[in-house]
C-alpha angles and dihedrals in degrees: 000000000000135000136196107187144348108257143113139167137239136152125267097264099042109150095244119180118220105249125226124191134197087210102062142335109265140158140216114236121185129228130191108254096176084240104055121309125319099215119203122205098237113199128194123266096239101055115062123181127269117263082248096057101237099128088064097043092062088041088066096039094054097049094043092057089055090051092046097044086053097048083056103034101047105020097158085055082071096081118101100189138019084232129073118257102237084226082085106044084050106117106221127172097261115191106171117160138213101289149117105313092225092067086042094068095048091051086055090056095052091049090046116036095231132121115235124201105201127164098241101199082060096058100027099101083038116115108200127217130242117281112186129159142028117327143126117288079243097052087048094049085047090054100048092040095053113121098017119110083230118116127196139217140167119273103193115300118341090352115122118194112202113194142156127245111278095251092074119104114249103172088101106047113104119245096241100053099103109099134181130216117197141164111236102255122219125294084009100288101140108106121233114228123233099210097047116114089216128052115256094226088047087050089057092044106132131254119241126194099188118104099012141054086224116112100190098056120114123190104269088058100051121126090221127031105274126172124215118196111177119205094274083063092050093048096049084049095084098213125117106201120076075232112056087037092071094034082057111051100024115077096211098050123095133180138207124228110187140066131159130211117354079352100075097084094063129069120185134204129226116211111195089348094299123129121274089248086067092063114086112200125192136183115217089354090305124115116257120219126250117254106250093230109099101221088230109154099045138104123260107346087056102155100044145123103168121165115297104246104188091063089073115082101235084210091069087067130108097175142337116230106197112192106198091193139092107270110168093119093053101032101023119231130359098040097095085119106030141283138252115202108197113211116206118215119268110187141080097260117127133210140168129180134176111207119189122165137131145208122284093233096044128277138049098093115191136202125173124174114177141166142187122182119170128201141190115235130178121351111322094345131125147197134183123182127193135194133196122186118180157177136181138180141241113235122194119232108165139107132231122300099251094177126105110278104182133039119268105258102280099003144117112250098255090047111121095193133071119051133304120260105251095231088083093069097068096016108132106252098191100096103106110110104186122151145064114002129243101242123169122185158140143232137195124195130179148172129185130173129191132184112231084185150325086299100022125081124186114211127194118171129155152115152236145212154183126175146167123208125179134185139181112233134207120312119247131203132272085225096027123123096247095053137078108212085200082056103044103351081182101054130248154254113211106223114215124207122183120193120202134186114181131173139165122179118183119187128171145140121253123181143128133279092188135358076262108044130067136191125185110185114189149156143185142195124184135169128197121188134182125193120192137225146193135178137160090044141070159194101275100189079070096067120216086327080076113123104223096203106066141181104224098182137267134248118210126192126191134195126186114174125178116193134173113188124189124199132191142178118213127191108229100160090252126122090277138019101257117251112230116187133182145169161131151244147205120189126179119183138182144183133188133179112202115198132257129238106301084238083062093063116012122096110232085189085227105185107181113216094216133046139061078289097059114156085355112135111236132240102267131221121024116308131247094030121011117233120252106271127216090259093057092047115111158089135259140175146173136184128217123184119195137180127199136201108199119178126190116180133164103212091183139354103288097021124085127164136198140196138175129169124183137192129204142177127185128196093237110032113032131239136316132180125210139191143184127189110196126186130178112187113194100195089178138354116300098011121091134178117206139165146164141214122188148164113216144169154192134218111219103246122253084245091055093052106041096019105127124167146132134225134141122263146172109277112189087315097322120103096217122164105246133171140234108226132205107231097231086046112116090236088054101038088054085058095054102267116159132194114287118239140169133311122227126206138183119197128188123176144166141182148157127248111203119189101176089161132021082239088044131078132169123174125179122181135171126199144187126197127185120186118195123208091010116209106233139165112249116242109266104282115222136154131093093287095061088041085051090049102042088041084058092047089052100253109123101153091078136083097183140018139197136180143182128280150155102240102128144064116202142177140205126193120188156159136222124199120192121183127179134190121179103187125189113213107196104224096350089066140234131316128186105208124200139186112174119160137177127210123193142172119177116195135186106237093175147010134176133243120275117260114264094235085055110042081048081072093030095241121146123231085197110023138154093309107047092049088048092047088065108027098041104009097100129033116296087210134021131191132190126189120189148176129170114189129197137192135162093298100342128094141176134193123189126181130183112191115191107194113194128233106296117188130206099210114215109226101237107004123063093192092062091049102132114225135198114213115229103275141190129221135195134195128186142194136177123190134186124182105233095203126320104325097355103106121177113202124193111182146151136207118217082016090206094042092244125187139210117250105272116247117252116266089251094067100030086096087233089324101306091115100041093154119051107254095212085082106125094206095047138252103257099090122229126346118201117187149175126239135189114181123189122200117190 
């Protein structure tokens, strides 16, 4: 037993008993503690404690026997006050599960915000019922407490008594067996007891439900790591995408930056240096669509169309529950890395903020304005709406254009030799536009709950968006073959504007058949499209009849999922009933590509008579990103059904098992079948053994498998048109492409959780992760054999091609460290410390053997990029420091950020391999509460406006990429920004 002070609250006219003591003369003396009295044990001067500590252990027992004899004896004294407190008239979400009444009521607390006395051997053999919806804290505790012979009564403000009718016994009772539960108030307020035989902190330990079926587990007893940051972390963070937020505050996520092309709206994570397709994300435990657009022309998550976390308010959010394990057995595909489950807020809380800032080196402007206001409606029933409304800048980071912008005298274009045409002398250079893009948007989030009855719940949650994003591309020359001087004589910039629409609505009915037994019926159907658009550009190969605003063409991708889950508990005489839980699944997805403007695609076969491009056959089809043609148009699906069996069970106090097993069977692919084993041994008291083995897998995506599409990128230095092709296409298949199919992974981990102190917690876990058949994108593929294929295949725009294939096994080996330190100050306040890192290394273990069509031209399907990508492409090591102080209105939050060495790999040269020196970051934010719900913030992000290493000149693509986009900070410097936050 362990105890951190000597403190406990009652209300101002608690029946106290003077205490004698044989051991030594002592007196009670009150302090206001703002809920009842806080009353303090005073011993005499002349009598210290013994070096064992004796003396103050029967201190506390003694004075914990007479709490607890006066909360049994005279249970109507513990009223404060004849009226009711309006802490208990408050209507809160409440979900608390069949359990133990004793961490019920803990979990009430939590939920509440109350602090609840109760005598715990009295409720310790009690098993309470379900509480779920929107009640009173009052009709909550009513309906825990039926059919138990406990009564309660109000203790002082927000302070709840149990207690049993006087005619009970209470000779036997121990005099340590009154406990509080209680929720940690803000700013730490909330004051730890000395008799309780569980720690107050641990008692307000939050719930999780990711990772397990269990509704009673909190992080510290989870089977797998698993991070929790609630929406005050969020909202320190500083940060104002769902995205940035995790890349933020998790070590082993990562996030990319760049993306070139279609590929600049989306933005992908990387959780323990996976891709951002092997991360499943959910929202309310259900899983959240992919976003339709292939990020294609990025860094390392190439390849990839992940959910599209910005679209998501972070407002909306309650709390974030990130699982760093393998969790395909128990989630289905897509959770070979992990899984982050994203819960909504549920209450009637309100909140508004306005957010402007802007970068340090100009640009990047940003306004936010959201706002999240929750009712009760009906009898028990909920809703909470949330709106986000946003704009963000471009910023310019380029250099000047150093290339050739006119014709030698006389001279084709390409030519090397003549002179030079006087104009470059004095020709303007600054016309690269390369950085952040301008993007404006807005998202909608709600959730709404309604009782059917007393056992039957309705459920409604989703969201909604719409942005713009916009981007300039690459600069073309004035003489250049894919420009029409009469058009731009200047040369020109393509701007590129994706549109997106996204939604997702889920809606089910949970309850309860039995106190025992739970159902939770659900489906969800989402869409996601995405139209493309260029202007200032154009399809050069039309001449100067060339539109220069062009249609290029939309992709569209739909998910509709139908679960039910069941869910019951079986006494077994063990430590605790055994959790079986079982389910299944039906998922139906599309995707569909719709063409661009013919003007976007076709070639005119435009030759100008005059001009240093005389006879000379122009670029076809619009430039940056060529639009869809006829031949990629279409629309594809495929269906998969799945069921899981999923068992927790404590055999004994300090040993808990776990086991899940799914199947799954796709209608293109086949079956597969899955499992996990989980077991945490707590061998004492604040120290904990756990670890994991799993199987796992991952479907290749619709859009991996049909995306086609053409633009020009940045190929080892060299801007060169390629194309994305479909592996059953005939340009792919004469290349040596081969039908996709499913990755397989196997993940063991293990770690440590110390808890040496309730204010102290320490976790270590190491993992290892092998993937099997991995789904990569090819190198790009140039040379006159790929221009011979793609030319017989009709595409004649394009000087290189790539497309997707299994032709690797890799595998990534890893440790995460977690550290927490919650300090009271005394008068100089509270601070919550943290020291969390993540270090990774990704091999190739394996990697087939190059094509024969293509080792015959000595091209690579897997080269130099494409391993770096993965093996040096994110940081190898990652550090976060952080401290977030309190005190009365002020608040600071300080955060030290320490990224590892990241490598851009040149495909064929070492010696041109771009590297990222080991920075630190720092973010900063400062916070005063104006008045009661009225908070200023000042912050800054990157604090000291630090940049990555700039790429050699050889690589800046004339100056357009002057920073290396592999940067996993970004490449637009510090952002200081303003923030008023309203609460009501």
């Amino acid at each position: 037993m362990q105890y951190r002070d000597e403190e406990i609250s009652f209300p101002a006219d608690f029946p106290i008993p003077y205490p004698s003591h044989p051991i030594l003369p002592a007196r009670f003396t009150g302090m206001d503690g703002g809920s009842g009295l806080f009353l303090r044990w005073m011993t005499s001067e002349r009598q210290k404690p013994s070096a064992t500590g004796e003396y103050s252990m029967r201190i506390r027992h003694t004075l914990a026997g007479f709490a607890f004899a006066a909360c049994l004896v005279s249970p109507t004294k513990l009223v404060a006050s004849p009226k009711m407190d309006a802490t208990l008239s408050q209507r809160h979400k409440f979900d608390i599960a069949p359990q133990p009444l004793s961490s019920a009521l803990r979990q009430l607390s939590t939920q509440s915000g109350v602090r609840i006395l109760f005598p715990y051997d009295e409720v310790a053999s009690i098993r309470s019922r379900r509480v779920q919806g929107w009640l009173s804290t009052e009709d909550a505790l009513k309906r825990l407490l039926a059919g138990t012979a406990l009564r309660h009564s109000e203790a002082g403000a927000g302070v709840i008594a149990l207690a049993v009718p006087a005619s009970r016994t209470v000779a036997h009772r121990s005099p340590l067996s009154v406990q509080l539960a209680q929720v940690a108030m803000a700013g730490g307020s909330g004051a730890p007891v000395a008799m309780a035989p569980a720690d107050a902190e641990e008692a307000s330990a939050p719930i999780i439900v990711t990772g397990t079926r269990q509704t009673t587990r909190t992080v510290a007893e989870s089977l797998a790591p698993i991070d929790v940051l609630s929406a005050k972390d969020l909202e320190a963070s500083g940060k104002q995408s769902v995205r940035d937020l995790l890349g933020t505050l998790v070590p082993s996520i990562n996030v990319s930056n760049s993306g070139a092309g279609a590929s600049f709206a989306v933005k992908t994570l990387s959780l323990r240096g996976l891709a951002g397709d092997h991360l499943l994300v959910l929202v309310n435990g259900k899983r959240r669509h992919n976003t339709a657009t292939l990020f294609i022309n990025g860094t390392t998550q190439n390849g990839q169309s992940p959910p599209d976390l910005d679209l998501i308010p972070s407002s909306a959010i309650e709390r974030i529950e990130v699982l760093r394990d393998g969790a395909s057995a128990q989630y289905g595909s897509d959770a070979i890395a992990g899984v982050v489950n994203i819960l909504l807020k549920n209450d009637a809380s309100g909140s508004a903020s306005f957010l402007g800032g802007a970068t340090a080196d100009g640009g990047g402007e940003q306004g936010r304005f959201q706002i999240s206001k929750g009712f009760g409606i009906g009898d028990g029933g909920h809703v909470h709406f949330t709106l986000d409304a946003f704009l963000q800048g471009r910023t310019y980071r380029s250099a000047p254009n150093p290339g050739q912008f006119y014709a030698r005298v006389g001279q084709l274009y390409s030519s090397t030799t003549g002179a030079l045409d006087p104009r470059e002398a004095t020709v303007d250079r600054n016309v690269n536009r390369g950085g952040q893009p301008q993007v404006s948007g807005i998202n909608f989030a709600y959730d709404l709950s309604l009782p059917v009855s007393d056992q039957v719940e309705l459920y409604l949650f989703g969201t909604a968006s719409r942005r713009h994003s916009d981007a300039w591309l690459t600069y073309r020359f004035p003489d250049a073959p894919n420009n029409i001087p009469e058009l731009f004589p200047n040369g020109y910039s393509p701007h590129l504007h994706i549109y997106d629409e996204d939604f997702q609505t889920t809606a089910g009915l949970r309850g309860d058949l039995s106190d025992t037994f739970h159902y939770d019926l659900s489906s969800s159907f989402s869409r996601d499209w995405a139209k493309y658009r260029e202007s200032s550009l154009l399809n050069a190969s039309l001449g100067p009849a060339s539109p220069t605003d062009m249609h290029i063409g939309a992709v569209t991708s739909k998910e509709w999922t139908t679960n039910l889950d069941l869910q019951k508990t079986v006494d077994l005489g063990l430590a605790e009933p055994l959790l079986v839980a079982l389910g299944a699944e039906y998922r139906w997805n599309s995707y569909a590509i719709g063409a661009g403007d013919p003007v976007s695609y076709i070639d005119g076969g435009y030759r100008s008579t005059t001009g240093p491009n005389a006879g000379v056959l122009r670029t076809s089809g619009s430039q940056g990103v060529t639009g869809f043609p006829l031949s990629s148009a279409g629309t594809w699906s495929r269906d998969n059904w799945s069921a899981y069996l999923n068992l927790e069970q404590q055999v004994v106090e300090g040993f808990e098992v776990a086991l899940a097993g799914r199947h799954e069977d796709y209608s293109d692919f086949g079956t597969t079948d899955t499992g996990k084993a989980s077991v945490r041994i707590e061998p004492l008291r604040g120290l904990a053994l756990r670890g994991t083995a799993s199987t796992g897998f991952r479907a290749p995506t619709l859009q991996q498998q049909h995306y086609s599409s053409a633009s020009t990128i940045n190929v080892g230095g060299v801007l060169l048109p390629v194309s994305a092709l479909p592996v059953d296409s005939a340009a792919a298949v004469a290349l040596g492409a081969t039908p996709l199919k499913p990755e397989k992974s196997r993940n063991l981990s293990a770690g440590i959780v110390l808890t040496p102190t309730p204010r102290l917690n320490i976790t270590v876990d190491a993992y290892q992760i092998r993937i099997k058949d991995r789904i990569l994108l090819s190198e790009t593929l140039q040379g006159p054999l790929v221009r011979g294929v793609l030319a017989a295949a009709g595409i004649t725009s394009s000087a290189g091609g790539f497309y997707f294939s299994n032709a690797a096994d890799t595998r990534t080996r890893g440790l995460d460290v977690v550290s927490t330190w919650r300090a009271g100050l005394g008068d100089l306040g509270h601070a919550l410390f943290s020291l969390s890192a993540n270090f990774n290394k990704t091999v190739f273990t394996h990697v087939d053997a190059v094509p024969p069509v293509l080792a015959d031209s000595r091209l690579m399907l897997i080269g130099r990029t494409k391993r770096g990508d993965f093996t040096k492409g994110t940081p190898r090591d990652k550090f976060i420091a952080n401290m977030f102080w309190t005190r009365g209105p002020a608040s600071l939050n300080l955060r030290a950020t320490r990224y590892g060495k990241v490598t851009m790999v040149h495909p064929t040269t070492p010696s041109l391999d771009a590297e990222i020196d080991p920075k630190v970051i720092f973010d900063l934010e400062l916070g005063m509460e104006l008045r009661k719900g009225i908070k200023l913030t000042a912050g800054a992000n990157n604090l000291f406006n630090i940049y990555p290493d700039k790429l050699p000149v050889s690589l800046q693509a004339n100056g357009f990429s002057l920073y290396n986009q592999y940067s996993p900070y970004g490449a637009s410097g510090g952002f200081y920004y303003g923030r008023l936050n309203f609460e009501f």
